[in-house]
N, C-alpha and C positions, 0 to 999 in steps of 0.2 A: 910560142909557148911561154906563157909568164917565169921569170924568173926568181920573184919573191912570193907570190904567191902560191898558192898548193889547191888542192882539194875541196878547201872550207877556210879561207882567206891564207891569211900570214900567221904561222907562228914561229917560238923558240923561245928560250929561258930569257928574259926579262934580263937585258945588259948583254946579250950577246947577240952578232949583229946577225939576222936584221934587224932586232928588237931591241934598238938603242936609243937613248934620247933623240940626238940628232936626226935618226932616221926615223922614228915616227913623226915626231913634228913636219919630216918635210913629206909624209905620206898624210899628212890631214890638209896641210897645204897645199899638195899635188893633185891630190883625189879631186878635193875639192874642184881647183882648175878645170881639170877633164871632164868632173861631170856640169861644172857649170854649163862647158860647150854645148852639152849634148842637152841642156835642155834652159836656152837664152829664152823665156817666155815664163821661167818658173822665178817670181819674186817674194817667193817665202826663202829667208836667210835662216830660217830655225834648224840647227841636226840633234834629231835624238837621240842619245847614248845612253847604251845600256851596257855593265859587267856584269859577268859571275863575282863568285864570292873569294876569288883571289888575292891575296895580300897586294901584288904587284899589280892590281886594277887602277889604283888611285894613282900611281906616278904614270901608267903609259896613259887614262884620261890627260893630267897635263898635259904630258908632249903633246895628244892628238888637238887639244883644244889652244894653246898656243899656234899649232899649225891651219887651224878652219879661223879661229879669229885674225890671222894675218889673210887668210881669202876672205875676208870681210860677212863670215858666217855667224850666226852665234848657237852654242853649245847648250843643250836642254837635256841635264843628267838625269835618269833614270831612276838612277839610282842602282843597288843590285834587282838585276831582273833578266826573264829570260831572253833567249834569243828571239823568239818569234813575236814578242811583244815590242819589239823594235820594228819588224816585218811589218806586223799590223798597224802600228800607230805613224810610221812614216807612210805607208800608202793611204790613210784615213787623212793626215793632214798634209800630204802633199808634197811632204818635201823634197828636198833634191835627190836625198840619199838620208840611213840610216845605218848607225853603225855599234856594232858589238864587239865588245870586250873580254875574247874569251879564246881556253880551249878546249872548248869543248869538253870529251870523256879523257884529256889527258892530266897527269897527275899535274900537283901546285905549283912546281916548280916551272911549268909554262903558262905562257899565257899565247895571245892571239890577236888578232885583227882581223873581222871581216864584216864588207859592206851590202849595204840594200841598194834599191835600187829606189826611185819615186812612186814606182808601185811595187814594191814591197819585193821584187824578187833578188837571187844573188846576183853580182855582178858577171855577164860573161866574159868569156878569156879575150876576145877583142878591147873590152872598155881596162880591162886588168894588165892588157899590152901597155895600154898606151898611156895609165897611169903610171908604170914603172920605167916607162920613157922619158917624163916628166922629172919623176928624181933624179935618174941618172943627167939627166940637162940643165935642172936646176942649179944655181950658185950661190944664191941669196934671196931670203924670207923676209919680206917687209915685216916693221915692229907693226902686229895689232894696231887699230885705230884706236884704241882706249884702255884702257887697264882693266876693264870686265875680265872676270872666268868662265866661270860657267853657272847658271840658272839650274838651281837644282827641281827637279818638278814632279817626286814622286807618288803626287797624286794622280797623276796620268796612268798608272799601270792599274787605278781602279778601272777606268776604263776599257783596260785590256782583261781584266776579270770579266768584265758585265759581259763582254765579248762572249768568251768561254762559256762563260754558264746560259745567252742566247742560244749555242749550238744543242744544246741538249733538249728534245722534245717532251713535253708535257706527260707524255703518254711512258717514257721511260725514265722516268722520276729515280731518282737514287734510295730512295726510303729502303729500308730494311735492309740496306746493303752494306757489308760488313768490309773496309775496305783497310787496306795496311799500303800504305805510302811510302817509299823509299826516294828523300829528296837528293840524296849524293852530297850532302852538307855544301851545294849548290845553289842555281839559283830560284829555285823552284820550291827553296824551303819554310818561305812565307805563305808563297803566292797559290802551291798545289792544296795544304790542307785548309785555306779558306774557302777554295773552288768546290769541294767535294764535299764541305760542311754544312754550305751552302746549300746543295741541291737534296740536304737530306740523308746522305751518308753516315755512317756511324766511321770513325777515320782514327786508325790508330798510326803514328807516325815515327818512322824510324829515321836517324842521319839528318834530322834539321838543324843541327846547328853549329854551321862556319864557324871557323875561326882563323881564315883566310890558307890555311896550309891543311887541312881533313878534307876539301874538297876532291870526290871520287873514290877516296884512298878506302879501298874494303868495302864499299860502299856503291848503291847506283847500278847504272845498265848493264856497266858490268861487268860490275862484281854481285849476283844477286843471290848467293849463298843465305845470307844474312834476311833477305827477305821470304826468301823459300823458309826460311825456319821459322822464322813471327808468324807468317800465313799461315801452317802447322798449329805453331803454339797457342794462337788466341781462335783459331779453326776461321779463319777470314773467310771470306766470297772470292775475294780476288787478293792476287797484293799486282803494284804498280810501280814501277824502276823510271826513274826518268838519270838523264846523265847532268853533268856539269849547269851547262845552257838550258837544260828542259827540251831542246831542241827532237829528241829521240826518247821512245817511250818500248822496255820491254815489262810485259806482266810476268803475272805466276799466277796457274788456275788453284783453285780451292786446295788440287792433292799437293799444289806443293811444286809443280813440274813448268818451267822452263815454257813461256808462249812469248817467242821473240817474230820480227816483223815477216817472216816470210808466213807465221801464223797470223798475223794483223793484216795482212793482205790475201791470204785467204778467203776470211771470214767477212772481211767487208766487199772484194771485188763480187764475193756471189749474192750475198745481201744487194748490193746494189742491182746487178743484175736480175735477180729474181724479183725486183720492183720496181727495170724497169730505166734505171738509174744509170747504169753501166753505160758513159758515151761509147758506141764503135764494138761496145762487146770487147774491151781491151782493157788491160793492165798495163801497167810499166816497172819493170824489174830492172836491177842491176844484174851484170854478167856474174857476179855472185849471189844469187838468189841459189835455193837449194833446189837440186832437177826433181825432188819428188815435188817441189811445188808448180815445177815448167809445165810436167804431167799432170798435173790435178786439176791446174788450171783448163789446160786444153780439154780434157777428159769430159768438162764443164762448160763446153763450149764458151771460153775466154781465151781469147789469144794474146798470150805476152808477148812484149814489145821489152828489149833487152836494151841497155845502154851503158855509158861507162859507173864505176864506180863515184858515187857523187851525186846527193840529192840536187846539187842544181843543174843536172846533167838529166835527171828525173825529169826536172820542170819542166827543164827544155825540149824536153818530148811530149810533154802531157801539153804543150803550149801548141807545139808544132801541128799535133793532130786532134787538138779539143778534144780532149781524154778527160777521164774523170777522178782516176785513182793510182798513185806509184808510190813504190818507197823502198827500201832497202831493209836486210835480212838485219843489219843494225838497229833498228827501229826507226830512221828516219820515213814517217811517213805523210804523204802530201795529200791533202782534199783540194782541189784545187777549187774545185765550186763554191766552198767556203774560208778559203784562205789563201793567202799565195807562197807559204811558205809552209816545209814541217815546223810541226810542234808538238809535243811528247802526251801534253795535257790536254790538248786537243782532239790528239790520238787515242790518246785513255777514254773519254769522255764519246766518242762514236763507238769506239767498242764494246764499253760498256751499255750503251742503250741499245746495241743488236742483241745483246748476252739477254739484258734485262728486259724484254718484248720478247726473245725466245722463249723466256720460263724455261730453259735449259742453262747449265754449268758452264764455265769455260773449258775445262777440259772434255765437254761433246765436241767442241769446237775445233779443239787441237787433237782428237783422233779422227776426223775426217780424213786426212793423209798424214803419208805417213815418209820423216824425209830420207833422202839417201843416207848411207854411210858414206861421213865425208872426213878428210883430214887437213887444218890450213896448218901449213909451217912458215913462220914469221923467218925471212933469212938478212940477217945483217949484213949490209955494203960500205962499202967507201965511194961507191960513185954507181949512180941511176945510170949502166950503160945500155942504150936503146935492144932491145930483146932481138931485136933484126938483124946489129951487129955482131952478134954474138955468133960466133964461127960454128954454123951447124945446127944452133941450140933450137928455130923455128921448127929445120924439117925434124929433127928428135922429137920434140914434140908430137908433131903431125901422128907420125908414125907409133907412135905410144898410145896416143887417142883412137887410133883407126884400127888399133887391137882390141879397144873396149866395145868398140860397136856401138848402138843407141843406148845403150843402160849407162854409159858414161861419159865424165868430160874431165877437159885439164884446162884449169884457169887461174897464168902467171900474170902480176900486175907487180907493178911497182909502188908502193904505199903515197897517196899525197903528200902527208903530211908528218910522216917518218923516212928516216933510210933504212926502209926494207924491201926484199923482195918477199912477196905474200906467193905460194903457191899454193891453191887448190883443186884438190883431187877428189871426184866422186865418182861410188859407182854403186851398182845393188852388192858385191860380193868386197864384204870388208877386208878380205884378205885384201884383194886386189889396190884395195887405196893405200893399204898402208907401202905396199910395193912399189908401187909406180909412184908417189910421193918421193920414196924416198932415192928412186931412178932421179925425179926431174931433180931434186935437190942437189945429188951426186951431179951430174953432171953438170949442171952450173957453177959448182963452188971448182969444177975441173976447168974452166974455161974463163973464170973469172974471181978476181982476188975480194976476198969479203973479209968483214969485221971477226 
């Protein structure tokens, strides 16, 4: 189990470790190393970097590129841009790895690190062992071969547009469509309203403009208050949430109302299906997907395929069994036939042309089911102690769950990329969640000392 790593790379506040000088430099350094191993036959030296729109982007780029130019790499800035446009432009040209500057949906005060792979996907927890092996062994960083920094090359992320706007078929043209944007003062606040102006949309746009610390704040996937009410006020077709990175994309139909990814996987796993498209007849959800979608799905003759929380945990199931479509109830979600990584705008942009080839609204779409009463409580720790260990707290569980019968479930995880413990509870009878919610909660904070 990686020890710097989490969920969706490395984070933490910018100067607190692991996100210190010293230790980024020797993680571009390291990285580099391991993955040269793993791929001696690949002699392209270019890595593409990409951040959000974080103030604290530009100093952790340094460190990361003083550390790949001591591995005799050279550094090909982005500039700000999203995550998946580092996915796609490192699998198109090849490189070793790509890597992104961000945290994602978290406020500005953090930042992040997380890498690609040479095809475009995240790195898994073996190649993440055995880079944080590397640092801990490491002693000393040879100086760069030469005083270069970094190649800024921002005309590449046109190409990652032309991309986007390929996906969209001729027949679901954006014309007439009334669209309201929420870029999260992120990195998507360039790059989403020329994609959508492009195909012909009419695009009103909210939160585009960073100013390295508004990034998220009130704003984005989610926080989508602020969009639900523009969509209202200028009477939009849709509006569209992406987060920090663009990486995750939730909407809001015409009324106004909340279409996040367990409705994005709905609406496309049966589209595909109904043409045909659906590898295997399967989906792929996280073990937090909502069970009125587990039901809907089966209902509809799809069988969901469950895995841990973590789009590249998604992949790695849509990989393992040449699947077609997964993603998570956060909007991250994956086409893998067309990409290898989530992407928010991506995600907008296929949804939008089932909506628009429907001649139907989004909200037909989001009353086809309908989800459970659910309740998540976010619980503060001082220490990830393994749930196994915890004296009793599995079979309590057990036994909790095995009272609800099939209309419900209990799902405790520990957050990647915070200290928390996340518990959710769903069932058809909202009493009941609020109950047994605050059962699991009691009793853990009885057996274990928290924040």
């Amino acid at each position: 189990m990686p020890k710097y790593f989490g969920t969706d790379g490395i984070r933490s506040v910018w100067g607190k470790y692991p996100l210190t000088e010293d230790f980024v430099t020797k993680l571009g350094y390291c990285a580099l190393k391991e993955l040269s191993k793993r791929e001696p036959n690949n002699t392209n030296k270019n890595i593409f970097i990409a951040q959000d729109s974080r103030a604290s982007g530009k100093a952790i780029l340094e460190c990361l590129t003083k550390g790949i130019r001591a591995a005799g790499y050279n550094v090909l800035s982005l500039g700000i841009s999203t995550t998946p446009s580092v996915s796609l432009l490192t699998q198109k040209y090849k490189n070793i790895c790509g890597i992104v500057i961000s945290a994602s949906h978290n406020p500005a005060e953090f930042n992040g690190i997380k890498f690609f792979s040479a095809q475009g996907t995240k790195l898994n927890e073996t190649i993440e062992d055995n880079i944080e092996r590397e640092i801990e062994n490491v002693t000393a960083i040879p100086l760069p071969q030469n005083n270069t920094r970094f190649c800024e090359v921002p005309e590449k992320v046109e190409e990652y547009i032309t991309f986007l706007k390929s996906t969209l078929t001729e027949a679901a043209d954006l014309k007439k469509l009334h669209i309201v944007l929420d870029c999260a003062n992120g990195a998507a606040s360039k790059i989403a309203p020329k994609v959508f102006e492009d195909l012909g949309a009419k695009v009103t746009v909210i939160n585009n403009s960073p100013d390295g610390f508004n990034i998220n704040k009130n704003a984005g996937a989610l926080h989508t208050e602020g969009l639900q009410e523009a969509v209202k006020k200028f009477k939009a077709d849709i509006g569209l949430s992406f987060d920090g990175d663009a990486d995750r994309l939730i909407a809001v139909t015409e009324e106004g109302t909340v279409f996040d990814g367990d409705n994005v996987i709905s609406t496309v796993a049966l589209y595909l299906k109904n043409n045909g498209r659906l590898k295997g007849n399967k989906a792929v959800l996280t073990i937090m997907a909502n069970l009125g979608l587990i039901n809907y799905l089966k209902a509809n003759g799809i069988e969901p395929v469950l895995t841990k929380v973590g789009d590249k945990y998604v992949f790695e199931e849509l990989t393992k069994n040449n699947l077609s479509v997964g993603g998570e109830t956060s909007g991250h979600i994956i086409f893998r036939d067309i990409a290898p990584a989530g992407d928010g705008i991506l995600t907008a942009l296929q949804l939008l042309g089932i909506v628009k080839s429907s001649g139907k609204k989004l909200s037909y779409f989001r009353n086809l089911w309908q989800k459970y009463p659910l309740k998540l409580v976010p619980v503060r720790v001082e220490k990830k102690i393994p749930l196994e260990k915890i004296d009793g707290f599995c079979p309590y569980l057990k036994e909790l769950e095995k009272s609800m019968g099939e209309k419900g479930r209990i799902v405790v995880r520990y957050s990647g990329t915070e200290p928390l413990l996340r518990v959710l509870v769903e069932d058809e009878n909202k009493e009941n969640v609020e109950d047994i919610c605050q059962k699991v909660v009691t009793f853990y904070k009885s057996k274990v000392k928290t924040c």
